[in-house]
C-alpha atoms as one frame of an Amber mdcrd trajectory, in Angstrom:
protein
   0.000   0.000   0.000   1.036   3.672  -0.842  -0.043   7.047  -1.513   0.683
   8.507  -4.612   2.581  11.247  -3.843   5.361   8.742  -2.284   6.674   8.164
  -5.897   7.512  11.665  -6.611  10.617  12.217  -6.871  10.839  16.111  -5.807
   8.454  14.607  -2.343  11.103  12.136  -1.872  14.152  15.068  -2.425  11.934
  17.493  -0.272  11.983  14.543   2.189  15.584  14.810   2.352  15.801  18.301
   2.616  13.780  18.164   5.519  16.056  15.749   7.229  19.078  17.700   6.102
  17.770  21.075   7.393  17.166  19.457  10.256  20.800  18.002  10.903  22.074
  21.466  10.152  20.125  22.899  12.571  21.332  21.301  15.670  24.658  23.021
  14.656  23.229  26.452  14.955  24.145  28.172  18.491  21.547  27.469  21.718
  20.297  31.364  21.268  18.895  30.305  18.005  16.668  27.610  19.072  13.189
  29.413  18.614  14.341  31.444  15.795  16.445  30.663  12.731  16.673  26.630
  13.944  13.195  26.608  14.095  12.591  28.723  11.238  14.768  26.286   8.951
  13.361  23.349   9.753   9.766  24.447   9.688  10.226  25.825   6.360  11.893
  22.640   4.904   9.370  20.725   6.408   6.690  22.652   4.728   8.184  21.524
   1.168   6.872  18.149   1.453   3.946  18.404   3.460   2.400  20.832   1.006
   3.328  18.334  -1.931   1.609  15.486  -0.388  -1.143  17.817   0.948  -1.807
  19.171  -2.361  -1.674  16.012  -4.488  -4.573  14.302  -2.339  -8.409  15.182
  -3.251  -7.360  18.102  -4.988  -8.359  19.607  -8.448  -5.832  20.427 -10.493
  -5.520  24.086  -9.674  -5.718  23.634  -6.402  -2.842  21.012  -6.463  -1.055
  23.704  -8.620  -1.845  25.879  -5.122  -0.261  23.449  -3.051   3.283  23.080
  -5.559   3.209  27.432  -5.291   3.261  27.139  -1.459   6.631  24.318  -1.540
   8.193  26.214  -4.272   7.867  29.535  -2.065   8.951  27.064   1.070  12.167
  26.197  -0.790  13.074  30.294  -1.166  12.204  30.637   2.239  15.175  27.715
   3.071  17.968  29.445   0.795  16.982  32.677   3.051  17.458  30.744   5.733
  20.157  28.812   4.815  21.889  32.686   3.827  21.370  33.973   7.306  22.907
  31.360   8.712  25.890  31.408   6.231  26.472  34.944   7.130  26.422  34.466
  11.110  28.739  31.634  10.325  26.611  28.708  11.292  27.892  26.496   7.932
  31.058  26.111   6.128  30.584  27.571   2.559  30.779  24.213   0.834  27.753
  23.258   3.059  26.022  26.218   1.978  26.744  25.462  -1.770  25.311  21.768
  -1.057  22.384  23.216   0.351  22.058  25.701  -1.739  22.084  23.535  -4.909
  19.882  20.887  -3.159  17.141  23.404  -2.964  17.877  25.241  -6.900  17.952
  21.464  -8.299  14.351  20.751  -6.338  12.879  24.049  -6.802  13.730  23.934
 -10.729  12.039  20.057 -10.366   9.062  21.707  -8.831   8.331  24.199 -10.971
   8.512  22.068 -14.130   6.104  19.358 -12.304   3.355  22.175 -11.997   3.631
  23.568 -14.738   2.892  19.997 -16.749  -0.248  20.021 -14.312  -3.242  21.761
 -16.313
């Protein structure tokens, strides 16, 4: 048994950046706990959840609703993921990992709703 949107592959990469995002996070100093840690992992969590949210009982343009609201998730990471680059949380290859992670899946998003009618 399985739901549809587990064969996606940008719910399965938005998985991982979830996971990711959250192992990054426990690096980040104590004082940002309830702010940019939380803020991070919230956001990355949102990718997926509004994927699989969107692509159950849906019509198509609400589905194409749901893909908008990951797709502005995955900005709201890289803002994240800058902050935290400039208070020196990450190395700057992380950052570049990251960074491309969430280009490479936002790019995959994008073209997914736009084959939806």
């Amino acid at each position: 048994m399985q739901f549809k949107f587990e064969n996606l592959l940008i719910w399965q990469r938005a998985m991982d950046l979830g996971e990711d995002m959250n192992q990054l996070a426990y690096k980040f100093p104590k004082e940002e706990l309830y702010n940019l840690s939380s803020q991070i992992r919230r956001a990355a969590d949102s990718v997926a959840l509004n994927i699989s949210e969107g692509s159950i009982l849906q019509s198509d343009a609400e589905y194409r609703k749901f893909l908008g609201y990951a797709i502005r998730s995955i900005a709201e990471v890289v803002t994240c993921l800058h902050k935290a680059n400039r208070r020196n949380y990450m190395t700057d290859d992380s950052f570049l990992k990251y960074y491309k992670a969430c280009f490479d899946l936002m790019n995959m998003t994008i073209a997914f709703r736009n084959r939806i009618n």
